[in-house]
N, C-alpha and C positions, 0 to 999 in steps of 0.2 A: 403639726407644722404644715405637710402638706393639704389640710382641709383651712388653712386660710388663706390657701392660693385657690380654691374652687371658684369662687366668686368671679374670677379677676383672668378666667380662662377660657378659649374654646369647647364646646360639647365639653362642659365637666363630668358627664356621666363616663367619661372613659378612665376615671382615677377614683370613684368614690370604692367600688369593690363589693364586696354583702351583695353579691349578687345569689339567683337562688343555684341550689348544688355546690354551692363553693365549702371546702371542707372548715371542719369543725373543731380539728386541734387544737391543743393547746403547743405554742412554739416555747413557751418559757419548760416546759419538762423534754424537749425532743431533745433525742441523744445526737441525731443530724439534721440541719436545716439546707434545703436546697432550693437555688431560687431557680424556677424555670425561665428564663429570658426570652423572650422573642424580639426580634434587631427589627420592628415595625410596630405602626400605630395597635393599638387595641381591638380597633374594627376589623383588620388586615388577621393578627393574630390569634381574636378568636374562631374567622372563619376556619382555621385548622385543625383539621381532625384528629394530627398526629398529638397537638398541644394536650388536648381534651385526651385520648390515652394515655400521656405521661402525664401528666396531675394525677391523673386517680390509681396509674399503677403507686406513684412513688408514696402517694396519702396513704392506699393501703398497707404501704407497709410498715411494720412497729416499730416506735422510735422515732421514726422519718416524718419530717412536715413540710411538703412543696408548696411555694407559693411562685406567684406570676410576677413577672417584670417586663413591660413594655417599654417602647420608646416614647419616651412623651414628645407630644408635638413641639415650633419652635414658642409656642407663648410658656407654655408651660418651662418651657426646657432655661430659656430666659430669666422666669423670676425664680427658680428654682438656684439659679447659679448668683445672680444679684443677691440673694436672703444667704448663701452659701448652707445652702441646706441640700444632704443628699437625696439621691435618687433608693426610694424605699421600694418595696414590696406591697403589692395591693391589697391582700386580705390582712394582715397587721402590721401596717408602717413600719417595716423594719428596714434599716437600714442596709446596702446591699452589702457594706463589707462586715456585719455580724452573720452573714451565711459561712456555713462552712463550703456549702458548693454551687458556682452558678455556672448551668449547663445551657449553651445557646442552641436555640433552634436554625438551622442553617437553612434556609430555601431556595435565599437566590443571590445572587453573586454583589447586586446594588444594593446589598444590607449589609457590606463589609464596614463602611465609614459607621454605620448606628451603631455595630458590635462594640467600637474603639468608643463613641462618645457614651454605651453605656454603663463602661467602666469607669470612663472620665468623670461621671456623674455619682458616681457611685463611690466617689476617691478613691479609686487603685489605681494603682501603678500599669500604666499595657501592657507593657512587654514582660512576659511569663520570667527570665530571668529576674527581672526584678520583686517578683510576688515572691515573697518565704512561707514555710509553714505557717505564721502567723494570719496570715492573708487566706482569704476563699482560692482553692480549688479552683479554676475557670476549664470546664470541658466546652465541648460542641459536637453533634451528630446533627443528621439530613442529609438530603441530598447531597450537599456542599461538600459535607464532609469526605468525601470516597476522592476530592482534588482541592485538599484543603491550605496547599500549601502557602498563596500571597498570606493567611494568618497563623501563619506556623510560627513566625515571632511571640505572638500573644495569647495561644491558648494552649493551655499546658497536655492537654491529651483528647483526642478525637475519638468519636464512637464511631466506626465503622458499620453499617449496616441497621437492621433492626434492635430495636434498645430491650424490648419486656423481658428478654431473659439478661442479657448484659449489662445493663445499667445495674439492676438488683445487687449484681454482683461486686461492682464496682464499688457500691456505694457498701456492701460489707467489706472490701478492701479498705475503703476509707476509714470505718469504722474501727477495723483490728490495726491499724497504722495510728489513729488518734487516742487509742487505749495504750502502747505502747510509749507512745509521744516521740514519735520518730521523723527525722528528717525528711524534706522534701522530695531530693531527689531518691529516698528510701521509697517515698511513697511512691513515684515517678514508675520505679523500680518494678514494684510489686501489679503497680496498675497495667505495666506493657505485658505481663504475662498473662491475661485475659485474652482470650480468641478476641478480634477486631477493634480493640484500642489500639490507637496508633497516637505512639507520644513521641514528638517529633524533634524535641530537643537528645535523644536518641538517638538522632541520623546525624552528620554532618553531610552537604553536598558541596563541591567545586564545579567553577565553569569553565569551562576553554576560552580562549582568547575574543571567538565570534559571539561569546555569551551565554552558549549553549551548555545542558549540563552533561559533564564531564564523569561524574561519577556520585553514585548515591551511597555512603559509607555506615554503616551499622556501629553503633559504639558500646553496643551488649552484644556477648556471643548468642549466638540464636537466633538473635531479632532479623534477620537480614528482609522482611516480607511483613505486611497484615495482611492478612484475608478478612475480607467483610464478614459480619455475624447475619446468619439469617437462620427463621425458628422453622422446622421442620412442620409443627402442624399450627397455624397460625391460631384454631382454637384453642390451643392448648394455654393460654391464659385468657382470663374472663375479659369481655367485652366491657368499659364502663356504661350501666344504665341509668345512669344519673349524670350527665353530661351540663358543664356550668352554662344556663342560659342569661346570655349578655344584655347587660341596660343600652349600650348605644347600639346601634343600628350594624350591626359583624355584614360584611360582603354577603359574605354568604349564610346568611339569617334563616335557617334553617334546622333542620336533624339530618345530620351526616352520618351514613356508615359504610364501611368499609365491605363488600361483599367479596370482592376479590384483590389480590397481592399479586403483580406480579403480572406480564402479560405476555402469548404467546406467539406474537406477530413478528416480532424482530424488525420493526421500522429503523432503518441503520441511523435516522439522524437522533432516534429517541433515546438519551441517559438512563430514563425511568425503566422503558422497557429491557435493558442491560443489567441495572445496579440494582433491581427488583425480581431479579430471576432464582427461584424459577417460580412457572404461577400457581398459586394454591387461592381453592375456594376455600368459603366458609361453609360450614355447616348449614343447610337451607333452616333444619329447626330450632337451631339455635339461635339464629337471626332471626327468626321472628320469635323469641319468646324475648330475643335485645329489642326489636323494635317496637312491641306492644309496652314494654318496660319503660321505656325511651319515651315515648309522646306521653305515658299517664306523667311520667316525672317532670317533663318539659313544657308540656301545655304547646309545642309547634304544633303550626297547621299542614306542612309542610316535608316530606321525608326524600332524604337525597340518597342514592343505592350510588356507591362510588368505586369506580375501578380505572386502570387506565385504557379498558373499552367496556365498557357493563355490558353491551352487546353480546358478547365472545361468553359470556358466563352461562353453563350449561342451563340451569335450571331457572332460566329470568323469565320466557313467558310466562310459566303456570306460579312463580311469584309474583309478578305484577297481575295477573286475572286476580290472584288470594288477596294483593295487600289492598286492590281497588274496590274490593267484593267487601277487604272487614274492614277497610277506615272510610268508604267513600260515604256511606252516611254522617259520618262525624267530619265531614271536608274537607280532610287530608289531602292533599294532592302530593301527584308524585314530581321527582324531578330524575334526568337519566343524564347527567350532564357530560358525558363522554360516548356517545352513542358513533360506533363505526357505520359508514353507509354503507346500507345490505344486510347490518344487524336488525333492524327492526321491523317485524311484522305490520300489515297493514293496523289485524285487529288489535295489535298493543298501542300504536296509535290511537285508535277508540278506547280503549282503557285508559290509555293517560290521560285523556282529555276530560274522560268524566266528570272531574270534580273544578276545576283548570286549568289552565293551557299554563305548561313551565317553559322555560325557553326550549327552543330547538336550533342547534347546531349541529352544523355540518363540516370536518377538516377533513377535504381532497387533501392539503398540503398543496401537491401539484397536480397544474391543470392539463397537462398532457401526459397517456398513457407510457413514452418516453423517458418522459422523467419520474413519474413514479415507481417503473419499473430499477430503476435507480436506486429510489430509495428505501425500494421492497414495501410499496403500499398502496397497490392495486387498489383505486377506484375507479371503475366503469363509469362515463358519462351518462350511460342510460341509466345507472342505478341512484346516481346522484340526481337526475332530472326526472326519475317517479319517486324517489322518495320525496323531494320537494312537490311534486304534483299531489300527492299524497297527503304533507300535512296542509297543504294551503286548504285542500279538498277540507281536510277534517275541521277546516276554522282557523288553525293560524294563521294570522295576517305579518307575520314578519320570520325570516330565518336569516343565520346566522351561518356565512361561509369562511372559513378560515385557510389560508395558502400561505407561503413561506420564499421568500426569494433570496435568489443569492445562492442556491444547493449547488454540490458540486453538479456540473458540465452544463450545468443552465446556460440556456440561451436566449435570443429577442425573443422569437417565434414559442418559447415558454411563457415569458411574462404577457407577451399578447393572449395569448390560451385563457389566462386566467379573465380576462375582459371580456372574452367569447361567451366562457362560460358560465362565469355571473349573470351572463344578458338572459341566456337562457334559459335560469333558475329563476332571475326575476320575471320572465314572461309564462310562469307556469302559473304567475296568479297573485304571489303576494310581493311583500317588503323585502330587499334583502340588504343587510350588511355584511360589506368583504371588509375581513379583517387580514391587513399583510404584515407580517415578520422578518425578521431576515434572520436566516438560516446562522447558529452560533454551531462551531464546531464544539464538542464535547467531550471529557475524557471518557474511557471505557467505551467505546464506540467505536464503530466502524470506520466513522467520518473522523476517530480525533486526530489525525493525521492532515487534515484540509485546511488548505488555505480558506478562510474566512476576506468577504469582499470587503473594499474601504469605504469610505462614505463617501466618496462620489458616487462609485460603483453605485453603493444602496440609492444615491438621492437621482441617480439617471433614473434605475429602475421605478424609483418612485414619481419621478415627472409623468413619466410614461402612463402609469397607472391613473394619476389624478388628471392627465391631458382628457384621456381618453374612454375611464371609467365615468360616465356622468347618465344622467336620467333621472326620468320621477320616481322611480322606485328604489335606484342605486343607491348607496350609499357608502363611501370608501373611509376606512379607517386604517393609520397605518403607527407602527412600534416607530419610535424616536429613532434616529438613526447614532445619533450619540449615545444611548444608554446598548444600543446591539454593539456599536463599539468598544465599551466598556466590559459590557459582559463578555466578550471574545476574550476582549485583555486578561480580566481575572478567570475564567472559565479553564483558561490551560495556562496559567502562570505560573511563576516561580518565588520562591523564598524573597526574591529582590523586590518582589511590589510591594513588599509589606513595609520597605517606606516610602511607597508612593502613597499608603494607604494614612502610615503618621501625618505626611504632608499635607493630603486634600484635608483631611480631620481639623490638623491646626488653621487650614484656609476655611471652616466654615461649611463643607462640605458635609451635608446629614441628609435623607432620604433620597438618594440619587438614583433609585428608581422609578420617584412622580418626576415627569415631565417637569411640571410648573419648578421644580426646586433644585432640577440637574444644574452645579453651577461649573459650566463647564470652562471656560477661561478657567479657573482652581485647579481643574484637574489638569490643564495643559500647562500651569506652572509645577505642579506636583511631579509629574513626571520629568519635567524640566530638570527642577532641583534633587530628584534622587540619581536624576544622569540618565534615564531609562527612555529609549526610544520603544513606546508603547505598539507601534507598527509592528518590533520585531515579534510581539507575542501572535499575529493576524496570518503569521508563514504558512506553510506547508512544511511540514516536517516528514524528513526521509522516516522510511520503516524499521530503519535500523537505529537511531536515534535514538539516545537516554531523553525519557520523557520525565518532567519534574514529579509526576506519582506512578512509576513504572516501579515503585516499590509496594504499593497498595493494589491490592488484589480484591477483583467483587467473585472472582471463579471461573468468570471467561476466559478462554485460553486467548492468549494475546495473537496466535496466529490465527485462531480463527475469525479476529477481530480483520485481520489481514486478509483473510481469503476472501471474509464478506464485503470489503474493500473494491476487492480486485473483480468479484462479480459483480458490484455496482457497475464499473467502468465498462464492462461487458454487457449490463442490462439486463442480466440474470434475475432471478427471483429466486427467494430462497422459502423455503414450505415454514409453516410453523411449528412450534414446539409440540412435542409430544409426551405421552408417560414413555420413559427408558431411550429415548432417542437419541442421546448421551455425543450429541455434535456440539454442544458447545463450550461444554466439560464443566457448568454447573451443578449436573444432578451427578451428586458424589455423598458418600457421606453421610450418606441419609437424607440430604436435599435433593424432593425428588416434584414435578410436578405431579399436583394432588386433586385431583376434580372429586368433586361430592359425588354421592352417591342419589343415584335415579329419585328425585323429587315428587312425591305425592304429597300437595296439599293438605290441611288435616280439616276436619268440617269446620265449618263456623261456629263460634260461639252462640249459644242460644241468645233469641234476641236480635240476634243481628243477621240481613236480608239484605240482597241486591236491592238500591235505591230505588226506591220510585216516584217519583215526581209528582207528587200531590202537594194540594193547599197544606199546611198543617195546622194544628191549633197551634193557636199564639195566645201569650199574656205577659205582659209586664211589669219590671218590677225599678223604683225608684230606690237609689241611693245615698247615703252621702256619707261621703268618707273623706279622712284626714289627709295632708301630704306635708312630713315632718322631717326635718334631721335631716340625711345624706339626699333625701329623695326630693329636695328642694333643686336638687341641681338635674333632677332629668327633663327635656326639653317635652311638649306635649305630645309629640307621636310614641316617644320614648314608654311614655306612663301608657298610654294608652295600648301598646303592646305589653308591657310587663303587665294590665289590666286584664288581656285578654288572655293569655297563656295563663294566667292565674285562675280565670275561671272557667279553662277546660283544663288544665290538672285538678280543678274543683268538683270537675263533670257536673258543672252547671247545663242543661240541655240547652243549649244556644240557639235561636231563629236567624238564619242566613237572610241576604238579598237573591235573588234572583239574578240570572244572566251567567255569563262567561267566568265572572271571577269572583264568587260567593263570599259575602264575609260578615262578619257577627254585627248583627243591627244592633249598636250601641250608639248612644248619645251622651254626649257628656258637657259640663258647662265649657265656656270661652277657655281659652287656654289659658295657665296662669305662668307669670314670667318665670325664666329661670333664676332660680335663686329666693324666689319667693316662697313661705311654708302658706300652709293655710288650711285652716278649721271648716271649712264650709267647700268642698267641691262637689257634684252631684252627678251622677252617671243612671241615663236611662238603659236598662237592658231589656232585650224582649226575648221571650224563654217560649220553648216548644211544647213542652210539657209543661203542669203545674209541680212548683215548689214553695215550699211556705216559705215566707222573707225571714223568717229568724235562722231556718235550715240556710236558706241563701248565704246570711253573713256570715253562721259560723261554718260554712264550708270555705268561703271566701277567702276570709280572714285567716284562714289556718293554710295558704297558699300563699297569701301576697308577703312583697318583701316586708324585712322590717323600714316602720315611715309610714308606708302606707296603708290604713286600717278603717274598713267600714264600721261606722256607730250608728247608725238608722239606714232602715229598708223596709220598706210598703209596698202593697201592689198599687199599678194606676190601671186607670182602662185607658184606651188609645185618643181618646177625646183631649181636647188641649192644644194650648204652643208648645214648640221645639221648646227644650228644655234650653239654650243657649238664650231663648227671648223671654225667657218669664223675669228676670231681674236686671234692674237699671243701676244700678251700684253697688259699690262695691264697699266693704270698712278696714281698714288696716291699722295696727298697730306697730311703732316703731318706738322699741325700748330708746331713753335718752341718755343712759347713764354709758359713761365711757367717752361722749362725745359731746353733748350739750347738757349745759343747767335748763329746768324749764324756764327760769326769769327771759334768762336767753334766747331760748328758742320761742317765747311768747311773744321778743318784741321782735326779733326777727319777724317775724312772721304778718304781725302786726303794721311793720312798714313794709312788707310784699302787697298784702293784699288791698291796703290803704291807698298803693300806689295808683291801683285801676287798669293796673295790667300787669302779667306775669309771662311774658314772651320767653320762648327756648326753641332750640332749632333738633328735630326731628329728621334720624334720617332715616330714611325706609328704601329697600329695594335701591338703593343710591343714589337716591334722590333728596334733596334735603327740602323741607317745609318750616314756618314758623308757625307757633301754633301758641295761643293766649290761654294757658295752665287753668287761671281762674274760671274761664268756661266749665271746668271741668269738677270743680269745688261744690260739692256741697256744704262740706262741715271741714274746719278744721282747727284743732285745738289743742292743747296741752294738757293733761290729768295727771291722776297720781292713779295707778293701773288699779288698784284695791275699788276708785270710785267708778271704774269703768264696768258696765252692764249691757251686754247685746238686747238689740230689740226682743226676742226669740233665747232663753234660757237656751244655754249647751248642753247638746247632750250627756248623758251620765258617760258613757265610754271616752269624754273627751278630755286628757289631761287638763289641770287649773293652768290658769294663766300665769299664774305666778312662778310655778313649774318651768313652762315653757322660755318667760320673759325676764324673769327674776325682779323680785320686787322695787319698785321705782317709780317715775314719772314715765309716761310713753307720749308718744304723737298720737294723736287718733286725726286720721283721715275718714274721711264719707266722699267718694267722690266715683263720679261718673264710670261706667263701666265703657274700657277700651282704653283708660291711661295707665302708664305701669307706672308703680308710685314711687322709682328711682329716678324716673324723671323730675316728680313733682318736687323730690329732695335734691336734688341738684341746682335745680331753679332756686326754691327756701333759701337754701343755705347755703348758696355757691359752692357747689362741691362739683370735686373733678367724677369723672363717668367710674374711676374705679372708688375714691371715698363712698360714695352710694349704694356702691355694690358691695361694700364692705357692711352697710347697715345691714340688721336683721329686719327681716320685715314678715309678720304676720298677718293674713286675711283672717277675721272671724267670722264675717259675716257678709253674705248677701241680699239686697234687699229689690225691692219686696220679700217679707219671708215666702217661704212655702207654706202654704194651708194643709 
């Protein structure tokens, strides 16, 4: 069902699924099915690293089959509700209420309305009262989770903390409660006795008259508290090295790993650095036998070391000298995308750049030593103005400065600082972007007691910036100041948003963390109609105040959340975490911070040398492969990616270009539309070494997804046209059955082209043109598919047509190369823009052939 809405949608590659690494179970024998959900688009969802570890914990385990569930955008989400078809599961269409459990991923506070509509899509009931045994399970963990309560109506039980050891378990509670056939709140029951689940139809809370909450009441003996789960040696379950690489284009389109958990700075306005304590590395050798694992399986060019400072991680120079030393021949580049200033050596600068320059950023937060002393996050002017001297020095032409406004005791003479300072970062030589935020209080922190500024406040400070911020080199970016409002509201709210949260839902309200789609009048009725003056969540709350998650515990002692408070206001700095330093009463228990042990390199694999920049031998090899079935719906940068990751998990030896950002000298024909299949595309590649073409395909072929399959490869020499100009047309076939008799479509057709013109309006780029179809005709005709014959025999690997087509009558076009042939059917047959797209349409052939 959902594969006859592809057609008829934005980027459909973000629903087809078969993508490579995605598991291989069978769902009709799993004893549990759990749908992983992410409350955001596909692209958004798969740049997360945490998504990519729960998949392949939950796959590995027996019985158990996870599949993914995104948000579909609003085209999708539209015919999806018009056809009254649910919202399924991507690797086998299943519907979401045949799961037994679907577990959201929490990240950010403006994914609350997507969690509600993807229930709604999915036909459940929201609100967890009304879901029975019969019904899925609905958890949630992330971030979110540790101040989950505006969705404490709707999700039946919360992960606390890190999941590899606890979900496991969870999910065998579930399993000895569905073998029994036991009640819900049995199960409810059994799952709050797990260290950091917290099932929150378990508490009851009351508020006093002013609003505020009055009491948090436990309604099992025992339960009066969760403490967050966190895993003492984070190696202690396997890393995935098969990691699903995405058809549409993910944020962050890369290889992500995790190097370190946890970080030891104490920046008081950071949740992360609190709710992730305390900090443990990884293993230095065990990370790289995941990373060498990782790109053979991936085919990335790309490797991301992730932490919430990579900086701060003991043994990162003498890893980034190793991973530049054994991937920079193969063109890996690196990326360090949390780099503290002060962390990075000049010479790891020149290692990074080896192969690419990845971005560089830089977050002072705040631009005067004043207010960072505040927020306990010491950056030196001088260290910020030679590290920026530094990479401009090393070739970067643009960096990337990040500040936050609105902190507590912020002043003018602050948000000026930041104008000073940019000016001076951009006069050290390159581009720069300031990125401004405004400071959201948080719970588990230091700050979550503060008043958060209103939107004036944010939009003064922000005149101020765009008056004043300006130059050829500047460039001001700044957060919505409605969505930092929102995020305040739900960030430290209470039980009572969650019908603020029904209301925007029923107004319409879906991804109100994009700008373009915040629809913010909704949300000022929403609040309206639940009675909630959203202001009062933006307070300062006394220290003595029942806080709405003062029953959720990450291990921090609550006073010393308080004392680090009170040395803000003082301008104290507090040192960082230590092994045994036992200040902030997380390392208990056996949670202890864990640094690796002293790093030595291991030698290089034979074969492989520090780069050297010579000519290399080159030779090339010509193509041509099929593009069938789901892979009609990938857009041409899309294919041409899934093209190249295939052929270095193929370890095809690849010929790069020269320059700053090296990348596989490939060529391939004209783009072909989306939704089009087609027998005939051709891709030139040029290889470093020699490989015989037959090794070529069957190394290829045994990498690329299914759809897409090379059936001839030859070598060329470099002599020739670009492979895009060697053919002037193009042939398609467009089965008739289901929609036209040939008698029909003959005389149709017959009175278009009789007419002596076939005008249709073209819109491009926004622009619209009229353009005469028949210009563009060479042939076109009606058959019966059995008499139909390419100039040029098919190759033997190339499925029969009749296969493909199913036996019938077909259109046969011959027309000019640059018209997509749902045009030319539109115009034929007066067909609307999606009856056309609904047609199958097959290329078989390009012509001129190839010799």
């Amino acid at each position: 069902m959902i594969d006859d809405l592809l057609p008829l949608v934005s980027r459909p590659s973000r629903y087809i699924g078969k993508e490579v690494n995605t598991h291989r179970k069978d769902p009709a024998v799993a004893k549990l099915r759990f749908a992983l959900a992410f409350p955001d688009l596909y692209e958004i969802g798969m740049s997360y690293v945490g998504l990519h570890l729960l998949y392949h914990l939950l796959n590995s385990l027996e019985g158990v089959v996870c599949e993914r569930v995104f948000s579909p955008w609003f085209d999708m989400e539209e015919r999806l509700r018009s056809r009254e078809i649910p919202l399924m599961s991507l690797e086998s269409r299943i519907p979401l209420r045949e799961f037994d459990i679907i577990g959201f991923s929490l990240q950010y506070e403006l994914t609350y309305t997507n969690v509600l509509n993807i229930l709604d899509l999915g036909g459940l009931p929201l609100r967890a009262s009304e879901r029975d045994e019969d019904l899925p399970l609905v958890i949630a963990g992330g971030p979110c989770a540790m101040q989950p309560e505006p969705l404490a109506e709707f999700v039946d039980a919360f992960l606390l903390g890190e999941a590899e050891e606890a979900l496991p378990e969870m999910l065998r509670v579930y399993r000895e409660w569905k073998e029994a056939r036991g009640t819900k709140d049995e199960l409810l029951a059994a799952l709050s006795g797990i260290k950091g689940v917290y099932v929150p139809s378990l508490f009851s809370v009351d508020y006093d008259e002013e609003g505020k909450v009055k009491g948090i009441h436990p309604l099992k003996e025992g339960y009066e508290e969760v403490r967050r789960r966190a895993l003492q040696r984070i190696d202690s379950t396997p890393y995935p090295t098969h990691p699903i690489v995405p058809f549409a284009k993910a944020v962050h389109d890369r290889l992500s790993l995790e190097v370190v958990r946890g970080c030891s700075r104490g920046c008081r306005f950071c949740q992360a650095g609190f709710i992730y304590r305390p900090l443990r590395e990884r293993d230095p050798q065990v990370l790289l036998e995941v990373i060498d694992e990782s790109l053979r399986n991936t085919g990335y060019d790309e490797l991301s070391l992730l932490a919430l400072s990579v900086g701060d991680c003991t043994y990162l120079p003498p890893l980034v000298r190793y991973l530049m030393a054994r991937y920079g021949q193969e063109k890996v580049a690196l990326s360090l995308p949390s780099l503290r200033v002060g962390t990075l050596a000049e010479d790891l600068i020149e290692e990074i750049k080896k192969v690419r320059k990845t971005g560089f950023t830089l977050a002072p937060e705040a631009a005067t030593e004043r207010l960072q002393r505040v927020i306990n996050k010491i950056v030196p002017e001088e260290e910020v103005l030679s590290t920026a001297k530094k990479a401009f020095g090393a070739g970067w032409r643009l960096l990337k400065l990040y500040f936050m406004v609105g902190l507590p005791t912020e002043g003018e003479e602050d948000v000026k600082e930041i104008l000073l300072l940019s000016r001076k970062v951009a006069s050290r030589g390159g581009h720069v972007n300031v990125s401004v935020s405004t400071f959201v209080p948080k719970a588990h922190t230091p700050f979550q007691w503060e008043r958060m500024i209103d939107l004036e406040e944010i939009a003064e400070r922000h005149r101020l910036l765009k008056r004043e911020l300006r130059g050829r080199r500047l460039r001001l970016k700044w957060h919505d100041p409605k969505m930092s409002f929102l995020e305040g509201v739900f960030s430290r709210g209470d039980r009572r948003l969650g019908a603020v949260l029904l209301e925007a839902h029923r107004r319409g309200c879906r991804f109100d963390g994009w700008t373009e789609h915040l629809k913010w009048p909704k949300w000022q009725e929403a609040f309206e109609a639940a009675g909630l003056d959203p202001k009062f969540y933006l307070r300062e709350r006394d220290e003595g105040e029942i806080l709405p998650w003062s029953h959720l515990k990450t291990g921090v002692k609550e006073d010393y959340l308080a004392s680090e408070r009170q040395r803000a206001y003082r301008g104290e700095t507090t040192e960082e975490c230590r092994p045994s330093c036992r200040r902030c009463g997380v390392c208990r228990d056996g949670e202890e911070v864990s640094l690796a042990a002293p790093f030595t390199p291991p030698p290089l694999p034979r074969g492989v040398r520090e780069v050297v920049h010579r000519r290399p031998w080159v030779k090339k090899i010509r193509a041509r492969f099929l593009k069938l079935q789901q892979m009609r719906y990938l857009g041409h940068l899309e294919m041409v990616d899934a093209f190249i990751r295939a052929l270095r998990r193929a370890g095809v030896p690849l010929r790069y270009s020269e320059g700053f950002h090296p990348l596989p000298r490939l060529v391939f024909t004209n783009p072909l539309p989306v939704g089009v299949e087609s027998l005939a595309e051709f891709v030139d590649v040029e290889i470093s070494r020699y490989i015989r073409p037959a090794e070529f395909q069957e190394r290829l072929n045994a990498q690329l997804p299914e759809g897409i399959k090379v059936v001839e490869a030859w070598e060329m020499a470099f002599k020739g046209g670009s492979l895009p100009n060697l053919f002037r047309e193009d042939v398609f076939l467009v089965p008739l059955e289901g929609w036209s008799g040939p008698e029909e479509a003959e005389r149709t057709i017959r009175a278009k082209v009789e007419s002596g013109q076939l005008l249709f309006e073209i819109e491009k780029r926004g622009k619209q043109r009229t353009v005469d179809l028949l210009s563009f005709i060479e042939e076109i005709k009606v058959v019966p598919l059995e008499a139909f014959s390419p100039l040029v025999p098919l190759p033997p690997d190339v499925p029969p047509l009749g296969e493909l087509l199913g036996e019938g009558w077909v259109l046969k076009m011959r027309v000019k190369k640059g018209l997509k042939p749902f045009y030319l059917l539109q115009a034929l047959f007066d067909l609307s823009q999606e009856e056309a797209k609904l047609r199958r349409v097959l290329k078989v052939e390009s012509l001129p052939p190839l010799i």
